[in-house]
C-alpha positions as YAML, in Angstrom:
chain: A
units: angstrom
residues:
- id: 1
  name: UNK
  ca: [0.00, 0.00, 0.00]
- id: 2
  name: UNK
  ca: [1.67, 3.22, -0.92]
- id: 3
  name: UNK
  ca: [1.80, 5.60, 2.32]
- id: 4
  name: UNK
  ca: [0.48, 9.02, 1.18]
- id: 5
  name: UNK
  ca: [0.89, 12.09, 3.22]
- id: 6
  name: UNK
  ca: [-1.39, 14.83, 2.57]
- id: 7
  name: UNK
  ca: [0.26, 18.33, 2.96]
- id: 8
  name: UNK
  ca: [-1.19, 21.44, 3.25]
- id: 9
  name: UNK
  ca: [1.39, 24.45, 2.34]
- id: 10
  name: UNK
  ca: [-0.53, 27.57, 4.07]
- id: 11
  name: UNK
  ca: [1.30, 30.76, 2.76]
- id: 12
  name: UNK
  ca: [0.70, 34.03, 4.83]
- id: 13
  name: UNK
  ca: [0.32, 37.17, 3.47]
- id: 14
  name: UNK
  ca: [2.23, 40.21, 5.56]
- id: 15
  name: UNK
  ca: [1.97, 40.78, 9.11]
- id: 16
  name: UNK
  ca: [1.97, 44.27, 10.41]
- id: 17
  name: UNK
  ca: [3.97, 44.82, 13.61]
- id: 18
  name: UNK
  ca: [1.04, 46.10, 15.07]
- id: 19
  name: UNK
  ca: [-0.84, 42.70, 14.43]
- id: 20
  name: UNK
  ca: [-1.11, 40.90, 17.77]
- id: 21
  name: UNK
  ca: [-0.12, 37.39, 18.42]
- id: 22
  name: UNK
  ca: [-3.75, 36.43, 19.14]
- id: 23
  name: UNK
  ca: [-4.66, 37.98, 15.27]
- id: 24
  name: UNK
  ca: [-1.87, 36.22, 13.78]
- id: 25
  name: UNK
  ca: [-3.15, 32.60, 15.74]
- id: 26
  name: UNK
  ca: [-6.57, 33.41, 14.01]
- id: 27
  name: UNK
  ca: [-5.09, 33.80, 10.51]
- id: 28
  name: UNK
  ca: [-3.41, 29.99, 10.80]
- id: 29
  name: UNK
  ca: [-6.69, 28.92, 12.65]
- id: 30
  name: UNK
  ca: [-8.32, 29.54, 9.66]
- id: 31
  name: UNK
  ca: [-6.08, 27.87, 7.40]
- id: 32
  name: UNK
  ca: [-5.24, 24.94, 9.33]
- id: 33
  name: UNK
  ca: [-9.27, 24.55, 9.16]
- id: 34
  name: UNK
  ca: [-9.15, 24.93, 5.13]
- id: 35
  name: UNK
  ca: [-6.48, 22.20, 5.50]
- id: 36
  name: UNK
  ca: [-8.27, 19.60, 7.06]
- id: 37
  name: UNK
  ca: [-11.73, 20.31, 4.78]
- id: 38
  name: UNK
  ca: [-9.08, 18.80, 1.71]
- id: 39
  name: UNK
  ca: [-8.41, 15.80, 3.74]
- id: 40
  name: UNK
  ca: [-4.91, 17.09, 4.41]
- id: 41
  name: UNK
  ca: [-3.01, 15.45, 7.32]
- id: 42
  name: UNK
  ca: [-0.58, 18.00, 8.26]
- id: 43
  name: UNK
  ca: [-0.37, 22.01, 7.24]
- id: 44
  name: UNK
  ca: [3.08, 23.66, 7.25]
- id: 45
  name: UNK
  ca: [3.66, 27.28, 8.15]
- id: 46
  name: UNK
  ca: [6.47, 29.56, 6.91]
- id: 47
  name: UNK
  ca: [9.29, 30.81, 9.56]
- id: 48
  name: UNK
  ca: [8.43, 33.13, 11.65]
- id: 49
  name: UNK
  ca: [4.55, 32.64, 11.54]
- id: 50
  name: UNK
  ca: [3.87, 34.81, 14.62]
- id: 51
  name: UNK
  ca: [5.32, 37.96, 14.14]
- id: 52
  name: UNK
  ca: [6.33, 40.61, 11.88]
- id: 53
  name: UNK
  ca: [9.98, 39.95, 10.25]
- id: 54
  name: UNK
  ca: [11.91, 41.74, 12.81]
- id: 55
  name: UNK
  ca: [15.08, 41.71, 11.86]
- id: 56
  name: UNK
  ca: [14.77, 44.46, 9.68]
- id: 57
  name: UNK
  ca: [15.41, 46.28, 12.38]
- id: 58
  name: UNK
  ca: [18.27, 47.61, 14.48]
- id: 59
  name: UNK
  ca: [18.05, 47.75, 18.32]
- id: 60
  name: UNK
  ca: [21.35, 48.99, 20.30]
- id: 61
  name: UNK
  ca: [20.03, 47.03, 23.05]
- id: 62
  name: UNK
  ca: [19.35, 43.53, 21.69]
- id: 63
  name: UNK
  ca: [17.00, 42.91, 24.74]
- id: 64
  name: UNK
  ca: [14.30, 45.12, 23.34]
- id: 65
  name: UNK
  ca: [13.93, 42.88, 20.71]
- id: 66
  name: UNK
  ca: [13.13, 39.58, 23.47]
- id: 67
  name: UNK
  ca: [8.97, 41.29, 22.68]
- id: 68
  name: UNK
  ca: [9.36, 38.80, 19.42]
- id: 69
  name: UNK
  ca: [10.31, 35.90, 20.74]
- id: 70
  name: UNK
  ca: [8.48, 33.03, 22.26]
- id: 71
  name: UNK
  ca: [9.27, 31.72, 26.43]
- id: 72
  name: UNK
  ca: [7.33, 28.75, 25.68]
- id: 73
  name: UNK
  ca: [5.74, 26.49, 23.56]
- id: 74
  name: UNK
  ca: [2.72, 26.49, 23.62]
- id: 75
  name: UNK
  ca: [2.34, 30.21, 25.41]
- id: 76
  name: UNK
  ca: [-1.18, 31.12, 25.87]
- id: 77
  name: UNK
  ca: [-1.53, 33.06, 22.60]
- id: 78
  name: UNK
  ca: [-0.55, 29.68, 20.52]
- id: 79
  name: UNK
  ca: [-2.34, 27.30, 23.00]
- id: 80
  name: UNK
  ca: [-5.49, 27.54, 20.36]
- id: 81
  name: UNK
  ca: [-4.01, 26.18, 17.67]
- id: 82
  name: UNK
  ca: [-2.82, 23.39, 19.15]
- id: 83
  name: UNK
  ca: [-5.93, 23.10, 20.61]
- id: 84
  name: UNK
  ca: [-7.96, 23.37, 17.22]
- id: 85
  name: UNK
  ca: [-5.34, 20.61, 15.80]
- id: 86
  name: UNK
  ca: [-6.07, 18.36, 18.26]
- id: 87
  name: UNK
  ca: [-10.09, 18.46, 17.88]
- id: 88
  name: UNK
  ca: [-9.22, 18.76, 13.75]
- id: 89
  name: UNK
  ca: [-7.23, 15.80, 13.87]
- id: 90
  name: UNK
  ca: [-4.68, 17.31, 11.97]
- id: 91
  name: UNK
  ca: [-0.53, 17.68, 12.36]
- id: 92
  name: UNK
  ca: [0.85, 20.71, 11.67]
- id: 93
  name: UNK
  ca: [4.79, 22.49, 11.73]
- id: 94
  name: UNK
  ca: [5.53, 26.09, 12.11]
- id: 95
  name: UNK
  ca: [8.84, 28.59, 12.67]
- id: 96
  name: UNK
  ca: [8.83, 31.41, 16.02]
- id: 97
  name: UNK
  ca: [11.54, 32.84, 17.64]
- id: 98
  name: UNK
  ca: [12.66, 30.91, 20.69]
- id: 99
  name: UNK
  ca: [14.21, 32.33, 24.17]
- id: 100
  name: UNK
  ca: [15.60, 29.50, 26.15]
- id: 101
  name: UNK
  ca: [15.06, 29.03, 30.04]
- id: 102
  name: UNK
  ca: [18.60, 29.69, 31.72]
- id: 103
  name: UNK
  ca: [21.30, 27.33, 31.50]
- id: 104
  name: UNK
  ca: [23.15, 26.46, 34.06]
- id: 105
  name: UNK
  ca: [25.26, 29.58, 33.71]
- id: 106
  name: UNK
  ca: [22.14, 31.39, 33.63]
- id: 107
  name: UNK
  ca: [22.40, 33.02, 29.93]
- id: 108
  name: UNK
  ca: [19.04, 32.46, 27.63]
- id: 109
  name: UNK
  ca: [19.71, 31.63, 24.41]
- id: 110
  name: UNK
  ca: [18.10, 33.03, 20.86]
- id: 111
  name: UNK
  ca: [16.86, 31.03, 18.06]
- id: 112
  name: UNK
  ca: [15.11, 31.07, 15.10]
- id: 113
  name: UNK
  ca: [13.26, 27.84, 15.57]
- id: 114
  name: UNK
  ca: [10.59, 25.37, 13.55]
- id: 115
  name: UNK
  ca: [8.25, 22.64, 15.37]
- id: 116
  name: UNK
  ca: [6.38, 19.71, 14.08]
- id: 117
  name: UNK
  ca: [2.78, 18.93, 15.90]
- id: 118
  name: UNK
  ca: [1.09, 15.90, 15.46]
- id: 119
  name: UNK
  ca: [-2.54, 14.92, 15.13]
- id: 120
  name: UNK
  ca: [-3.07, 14.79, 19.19]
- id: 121
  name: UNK
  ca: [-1.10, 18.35, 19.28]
- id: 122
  name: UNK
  ca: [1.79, 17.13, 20.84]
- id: 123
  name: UNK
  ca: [4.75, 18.85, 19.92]
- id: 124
  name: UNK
  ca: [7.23, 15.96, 18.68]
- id: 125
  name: UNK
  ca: [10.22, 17.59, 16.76]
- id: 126
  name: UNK
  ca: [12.04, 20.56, 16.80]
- id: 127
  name: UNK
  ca: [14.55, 22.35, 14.87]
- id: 128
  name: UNK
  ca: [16.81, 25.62, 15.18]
- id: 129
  name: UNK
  ca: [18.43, 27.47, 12.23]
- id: 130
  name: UNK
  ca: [21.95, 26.37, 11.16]
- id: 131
  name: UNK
  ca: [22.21, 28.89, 8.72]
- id: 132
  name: UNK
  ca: [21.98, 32.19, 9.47]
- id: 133
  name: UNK
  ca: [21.92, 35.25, 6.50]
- id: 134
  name: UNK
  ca: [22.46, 39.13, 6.77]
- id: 135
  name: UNK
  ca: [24.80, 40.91, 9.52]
- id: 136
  name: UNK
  ca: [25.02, 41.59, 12.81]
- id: 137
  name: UNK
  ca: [25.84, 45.27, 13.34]
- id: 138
  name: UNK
  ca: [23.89, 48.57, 11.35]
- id: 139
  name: UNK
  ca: [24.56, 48.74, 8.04]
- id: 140
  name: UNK
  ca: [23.35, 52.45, 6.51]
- id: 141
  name: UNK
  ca: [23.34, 51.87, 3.29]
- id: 142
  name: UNK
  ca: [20.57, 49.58, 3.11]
- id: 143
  name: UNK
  ca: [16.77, 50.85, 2.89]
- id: 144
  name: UNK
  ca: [16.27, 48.21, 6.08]
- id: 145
  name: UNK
  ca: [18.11, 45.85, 7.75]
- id: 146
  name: UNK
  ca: [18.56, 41.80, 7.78]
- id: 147
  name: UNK
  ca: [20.06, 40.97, 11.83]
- id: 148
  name: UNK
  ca: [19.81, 37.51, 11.85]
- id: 149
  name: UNK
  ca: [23.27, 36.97, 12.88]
- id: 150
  name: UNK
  ca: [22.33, 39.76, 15.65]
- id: 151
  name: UNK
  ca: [19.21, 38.41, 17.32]
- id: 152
  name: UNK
  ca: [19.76, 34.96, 16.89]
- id: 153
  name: UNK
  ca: [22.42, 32.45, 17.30]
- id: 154
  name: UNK
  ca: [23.08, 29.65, 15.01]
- id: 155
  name: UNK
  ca: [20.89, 26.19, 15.97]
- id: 156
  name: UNK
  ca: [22.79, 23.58, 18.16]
- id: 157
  name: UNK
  ca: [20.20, 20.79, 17.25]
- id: 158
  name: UNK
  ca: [21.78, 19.95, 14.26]
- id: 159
  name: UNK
  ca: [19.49, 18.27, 10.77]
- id: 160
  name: UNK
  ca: [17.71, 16.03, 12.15]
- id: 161
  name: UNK
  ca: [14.83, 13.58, 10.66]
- id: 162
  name: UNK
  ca: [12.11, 12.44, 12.56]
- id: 163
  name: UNK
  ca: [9.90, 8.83, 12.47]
- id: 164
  name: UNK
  ca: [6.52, 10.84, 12.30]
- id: 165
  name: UNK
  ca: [3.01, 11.02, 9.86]
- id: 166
  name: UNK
  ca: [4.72, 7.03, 8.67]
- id: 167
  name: UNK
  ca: [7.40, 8.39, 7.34]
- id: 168
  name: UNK
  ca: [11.03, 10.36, 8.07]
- id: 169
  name: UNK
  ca: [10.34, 14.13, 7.77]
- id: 170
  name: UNK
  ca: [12.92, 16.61, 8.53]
- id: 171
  name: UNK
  ca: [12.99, 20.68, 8.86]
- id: 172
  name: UNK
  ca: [14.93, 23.64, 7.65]
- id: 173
  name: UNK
  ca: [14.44, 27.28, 7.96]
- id: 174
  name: UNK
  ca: [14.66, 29.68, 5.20]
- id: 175
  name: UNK
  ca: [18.57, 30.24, 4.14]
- id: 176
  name: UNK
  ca: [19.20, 27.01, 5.54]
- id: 177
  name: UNK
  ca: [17.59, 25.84, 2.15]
- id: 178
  name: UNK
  ca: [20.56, 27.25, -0.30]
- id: 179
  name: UNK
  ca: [23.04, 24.72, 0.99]
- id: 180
  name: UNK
  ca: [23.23, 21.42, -0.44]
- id: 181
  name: UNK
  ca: [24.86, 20.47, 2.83]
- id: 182
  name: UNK
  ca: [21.61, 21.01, 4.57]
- id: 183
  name: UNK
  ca: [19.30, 18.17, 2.22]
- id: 184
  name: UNK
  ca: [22.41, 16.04, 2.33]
- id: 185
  name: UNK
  ca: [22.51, 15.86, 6.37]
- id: 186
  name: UNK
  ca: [19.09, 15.01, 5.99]
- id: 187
  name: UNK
  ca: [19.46, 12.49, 2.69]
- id: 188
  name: UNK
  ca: [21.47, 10.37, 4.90]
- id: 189
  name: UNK
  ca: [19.11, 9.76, 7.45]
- id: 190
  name: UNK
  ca: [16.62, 8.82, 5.05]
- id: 191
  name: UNK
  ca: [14.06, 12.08, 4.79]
- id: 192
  name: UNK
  ca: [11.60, 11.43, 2.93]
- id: 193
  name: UNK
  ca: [9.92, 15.07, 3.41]
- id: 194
  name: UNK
  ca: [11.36, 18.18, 4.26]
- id: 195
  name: UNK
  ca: [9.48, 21.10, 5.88]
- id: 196
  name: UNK
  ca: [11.09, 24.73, 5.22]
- id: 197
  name: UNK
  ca: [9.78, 27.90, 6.16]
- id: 198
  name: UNK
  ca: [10.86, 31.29, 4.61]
- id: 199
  name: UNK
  ca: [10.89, 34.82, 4.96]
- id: 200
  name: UNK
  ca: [12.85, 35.78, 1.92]
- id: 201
  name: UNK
  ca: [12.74, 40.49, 0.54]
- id: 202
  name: UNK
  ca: [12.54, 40.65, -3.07]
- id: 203
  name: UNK
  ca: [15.47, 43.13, -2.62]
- id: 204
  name: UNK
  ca: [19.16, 42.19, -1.24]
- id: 205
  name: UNK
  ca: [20.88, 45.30, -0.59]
- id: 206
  name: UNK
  ca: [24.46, 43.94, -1.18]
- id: 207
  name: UNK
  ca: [23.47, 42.00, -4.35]
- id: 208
  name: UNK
  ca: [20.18, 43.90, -6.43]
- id: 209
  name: UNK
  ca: [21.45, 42.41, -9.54]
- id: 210
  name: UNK
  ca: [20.45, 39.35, -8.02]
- id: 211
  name: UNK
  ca: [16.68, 40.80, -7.44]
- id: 212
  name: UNK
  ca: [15.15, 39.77, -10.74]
- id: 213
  name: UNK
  ca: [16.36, 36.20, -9.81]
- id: 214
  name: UNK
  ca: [14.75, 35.48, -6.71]
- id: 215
  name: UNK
  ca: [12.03, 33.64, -6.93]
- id: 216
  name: UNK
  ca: [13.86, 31.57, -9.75]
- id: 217
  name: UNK
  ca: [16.34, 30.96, -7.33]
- id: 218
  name: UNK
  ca: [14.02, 30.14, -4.44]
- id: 219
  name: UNK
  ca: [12.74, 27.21, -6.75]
- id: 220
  name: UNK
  ca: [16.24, 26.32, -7.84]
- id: 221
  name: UNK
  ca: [17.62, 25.20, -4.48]
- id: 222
  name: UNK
  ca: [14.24, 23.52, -3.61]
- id: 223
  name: UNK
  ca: [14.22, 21.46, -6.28]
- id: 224
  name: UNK
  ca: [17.51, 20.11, -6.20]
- id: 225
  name: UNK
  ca: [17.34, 19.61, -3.05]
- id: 226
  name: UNK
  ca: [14.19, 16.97, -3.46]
- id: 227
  name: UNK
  ca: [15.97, 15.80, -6.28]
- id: 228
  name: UNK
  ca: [19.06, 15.06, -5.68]
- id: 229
  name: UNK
  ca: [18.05, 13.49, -1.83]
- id: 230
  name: UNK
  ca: [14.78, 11.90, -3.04]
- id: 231
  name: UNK
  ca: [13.15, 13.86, -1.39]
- id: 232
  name: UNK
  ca: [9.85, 15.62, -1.25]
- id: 233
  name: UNK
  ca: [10.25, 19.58, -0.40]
- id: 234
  name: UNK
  ca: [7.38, 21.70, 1.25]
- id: 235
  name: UNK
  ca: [8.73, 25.12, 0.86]
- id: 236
  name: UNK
  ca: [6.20, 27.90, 2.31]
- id: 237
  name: UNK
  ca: [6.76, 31.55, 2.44]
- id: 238
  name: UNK
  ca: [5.56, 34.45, 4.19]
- id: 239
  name: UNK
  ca: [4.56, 37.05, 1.39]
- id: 240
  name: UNK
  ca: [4.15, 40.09, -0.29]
- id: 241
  name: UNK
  ca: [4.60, 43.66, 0.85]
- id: 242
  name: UNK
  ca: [5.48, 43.75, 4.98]
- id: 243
  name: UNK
  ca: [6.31, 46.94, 6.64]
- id: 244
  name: UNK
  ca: [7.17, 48.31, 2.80]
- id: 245
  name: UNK
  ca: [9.19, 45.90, 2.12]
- id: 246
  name: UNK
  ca: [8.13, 43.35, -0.69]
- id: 247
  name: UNK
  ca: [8.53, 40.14, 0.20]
- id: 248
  name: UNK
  ca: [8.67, 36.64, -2.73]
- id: 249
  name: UNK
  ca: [6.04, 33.92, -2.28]
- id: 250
  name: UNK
  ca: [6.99, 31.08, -4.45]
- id: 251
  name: UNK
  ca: [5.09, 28.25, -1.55]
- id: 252
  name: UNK
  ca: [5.22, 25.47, -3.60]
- id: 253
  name: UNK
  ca: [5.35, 21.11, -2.83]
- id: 254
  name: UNK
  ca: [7.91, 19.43, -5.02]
- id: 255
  name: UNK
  ca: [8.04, 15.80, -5.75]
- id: 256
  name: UNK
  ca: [11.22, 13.52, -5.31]
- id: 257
  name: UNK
  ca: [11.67, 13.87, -8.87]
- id: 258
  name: UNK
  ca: [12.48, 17.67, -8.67]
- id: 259
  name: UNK
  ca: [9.46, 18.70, -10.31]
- id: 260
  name: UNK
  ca: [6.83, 21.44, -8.64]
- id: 261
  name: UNK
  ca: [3.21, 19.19, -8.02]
- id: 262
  name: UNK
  ca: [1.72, 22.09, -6.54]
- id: 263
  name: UNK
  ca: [2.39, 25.99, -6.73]
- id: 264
  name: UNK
  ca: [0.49, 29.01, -4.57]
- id: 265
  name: UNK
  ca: [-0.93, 32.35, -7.08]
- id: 266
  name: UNK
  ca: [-0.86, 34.61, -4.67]
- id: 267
  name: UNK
  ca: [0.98, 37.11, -2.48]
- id: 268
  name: UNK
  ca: [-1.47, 36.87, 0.44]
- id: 269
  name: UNK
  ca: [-3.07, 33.75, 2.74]
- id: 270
  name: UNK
  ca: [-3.43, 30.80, 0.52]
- id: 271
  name: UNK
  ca: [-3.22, 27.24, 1.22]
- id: 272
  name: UNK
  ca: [-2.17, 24.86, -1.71]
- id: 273
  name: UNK
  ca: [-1.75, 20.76, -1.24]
- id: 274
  name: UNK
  ca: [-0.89, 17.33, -2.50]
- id: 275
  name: UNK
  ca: [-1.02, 13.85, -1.69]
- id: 276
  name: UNK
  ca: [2.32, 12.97, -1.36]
- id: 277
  name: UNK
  ca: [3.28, 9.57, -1.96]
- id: 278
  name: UNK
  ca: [6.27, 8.77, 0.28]
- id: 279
  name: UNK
  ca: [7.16, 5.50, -1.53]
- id: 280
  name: UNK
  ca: [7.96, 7.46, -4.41]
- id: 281
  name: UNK
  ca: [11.11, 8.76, -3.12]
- id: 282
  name: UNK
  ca: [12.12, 4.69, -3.15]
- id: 283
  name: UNK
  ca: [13.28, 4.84, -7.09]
- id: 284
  name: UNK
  ca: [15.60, 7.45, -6.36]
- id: 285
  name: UNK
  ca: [17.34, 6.35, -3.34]
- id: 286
  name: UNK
  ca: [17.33, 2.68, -4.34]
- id: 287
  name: UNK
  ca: [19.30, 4.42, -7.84]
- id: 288
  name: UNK
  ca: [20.87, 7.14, -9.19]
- id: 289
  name: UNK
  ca: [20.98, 8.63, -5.24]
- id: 290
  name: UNK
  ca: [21.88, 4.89, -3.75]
- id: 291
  name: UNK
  ca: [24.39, 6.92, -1.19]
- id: 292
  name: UNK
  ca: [25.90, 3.19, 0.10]
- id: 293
  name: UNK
  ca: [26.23, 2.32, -3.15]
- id: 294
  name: UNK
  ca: [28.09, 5.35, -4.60]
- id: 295
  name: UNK
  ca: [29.55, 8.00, -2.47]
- id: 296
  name: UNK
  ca: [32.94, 8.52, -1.87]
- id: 297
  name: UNK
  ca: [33.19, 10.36, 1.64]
- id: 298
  name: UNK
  ca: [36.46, 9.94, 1.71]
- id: 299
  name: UNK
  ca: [36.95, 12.51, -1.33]
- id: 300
  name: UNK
  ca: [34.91, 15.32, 0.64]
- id: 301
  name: UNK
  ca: [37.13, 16.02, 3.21]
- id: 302
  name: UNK
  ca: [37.47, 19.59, 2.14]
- id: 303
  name: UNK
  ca: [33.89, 20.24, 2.83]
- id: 304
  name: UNK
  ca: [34.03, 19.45, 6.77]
- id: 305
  name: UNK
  ca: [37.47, 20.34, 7.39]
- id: 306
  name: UNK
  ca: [37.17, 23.94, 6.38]
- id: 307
  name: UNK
  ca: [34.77, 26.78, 6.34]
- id: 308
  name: UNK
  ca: [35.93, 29.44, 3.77]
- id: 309
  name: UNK
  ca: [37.48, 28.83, 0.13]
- id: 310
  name: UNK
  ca: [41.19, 27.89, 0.71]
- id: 311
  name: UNK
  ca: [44.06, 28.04, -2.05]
- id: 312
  name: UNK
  ca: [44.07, 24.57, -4.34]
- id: 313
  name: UNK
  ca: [47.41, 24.00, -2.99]
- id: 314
  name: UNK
  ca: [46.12, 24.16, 0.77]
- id: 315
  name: UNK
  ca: [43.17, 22.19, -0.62]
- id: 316
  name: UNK
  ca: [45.52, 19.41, -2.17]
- id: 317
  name: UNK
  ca: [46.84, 18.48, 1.20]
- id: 318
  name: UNK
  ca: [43.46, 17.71, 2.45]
- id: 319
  name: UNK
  ca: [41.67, 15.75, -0.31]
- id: 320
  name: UNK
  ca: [45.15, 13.80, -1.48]
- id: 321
  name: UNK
  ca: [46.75, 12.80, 2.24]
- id: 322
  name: UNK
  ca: [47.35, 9.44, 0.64]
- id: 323
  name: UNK
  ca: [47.39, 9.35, -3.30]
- id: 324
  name: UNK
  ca: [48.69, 6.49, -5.16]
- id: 325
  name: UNK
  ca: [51.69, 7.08, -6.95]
...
């Protein structure tokens, strides 16, 4: 019996950073319900599906910021939608901004974080940004800012894959998604469906040759990625014009094969699905991506072992320690 999975991708419009937690919870709420009327088993969220994207702004004293961000999970303002998931029956995965509990030295920690919910609401996976774009200090020149690296610190959970909906689903966050090291993490333990939330300006201040390109290359990377880990790829943005800045949509589900099953039309709330068959990811790890069969760790040494591009002479004494002759 194949083992389908069917996924809702629920695209939100902007959110103004007057728009309450509470309004925002409605918003998904409503979606989430539009989910399970097309028989869908689990609805994805993009990153950040609370809030305003609030890194586009600079704060001296990073604390002010710590209004964003999420002490717990569920909080009272997202208890109802894991409430209405649980009486819906339905599984569902969405990104917030975390602030830890204390360690033991007593610092709190930032992240930019994604969860998976099941069908009883119980929160069963979570994930934390590995990748992290933009800067970390004011940069003038740009119409607004992009502070990830300032308000949140890189995720410590690693890629993991989990054993839930019958099958091995994993998570990445928006950036994350532009490196192939991120669906190969994930390849090797199997995933079967990835879940990736974005946030992603039309405009990049240090690059607006690239501008034209972005939602070409927002499909790109998603598309390998399914492709060349067998993969299926729910990619779900938050869109259109937020606090004047224009942001892409581009939510989409693509198959194993690479190709695009399902596409939203809109800049604003929209949910688009498919029944995903999880077997058919079999063909392509059984063949052309059999990674026991033929991968050659061994040869990609360079890509662990440093961070930055190194000369090909300093990269010849770390792929050829012991060459033949």
């Amino acid at each position: 019996m194949p083992r389908i999975v069917t996924v809702g991708a629920a695209q939100l419009g902007p959110i103004a950073l007057k728009e309450s937690r509470a309004d925002v919870v409605v918003r998904l709420i409503a979606l989430m319900r539009q989910a399970r009327d097309a028989g869908c088993d689990l609805v994805v969220y993009p990153e950040l599906a609370l809030t305003t994207f609030f890194p586009r702004w600079f704060a001296e004293d990073r604390a002010k910021m710590d209004r964003f961000f999420e002490t717990e999970m569920p909080g009272p303002e997202t208890q109802p939608l894991f409430d209405e998931a649980k009486r819906l029956g339905i599984g569902f995965s969405f990104g917030y901004a975390e602030l830890t509990p204390p360690d033991a030295a007593g610092v709190r920690h930032h992240f930019n974080t994604s969860i998976i919910v099941d069908k009883s609401g119980a929160l069963v996976a979570k994930y934390r940004k590995i990748h992290l774009p933009g800067h970390a200090e004011h940069e003038s020149y740009r119409p607004f800012q992009h502070l990830e690296k300032r308000y949140f610190e890189p995720g410590d959970l690693g890629f993991g894959v989990w054993e839930v909906f019958g099958g091995r689903l994993g998570m990445c966050i928006c950036n994350d998604r532009r490196w192939p090291e991120t669906y190969r993490v994930m390849g090797l333990q199997g995933v079967e469906m990835i879940l990736l939330g974005y946030n992603t300006p039309v405009h990049n201040p240090p690059t607006p040759e690239h501008d034209d390109l972005s939602l070409f290359h927002n499909q790109l990377v998603m598309q390998s990625g399914a492709y060349q880990n067998g993969t299926w790829v729910v990619g779900v943005a938050k869109a259109g014009p937020e606090e004047g800045v224009p942001m892409i949509a581009g939510t989409q589900i693509i198959a194993p094969s690479g190709q695009t099953v399902a596409q939203a039309a809109t800049q604003g709330d929209e949910l688009i699905f498919a029944r995903c068959d999880l077997d058919l990811c079999n063909s392509y790890k059984a063949n052309v991506f059999n990674f026991a069969k033929h991968r050659e760790p061994a040869s990609y040494r360079l890509i662990v072992e440093t961070k930055g591009v190194v000369s090909p002479a300093e990269a010849r004494d770390i792929i050829r320690p012991q060459a033949k002759g």
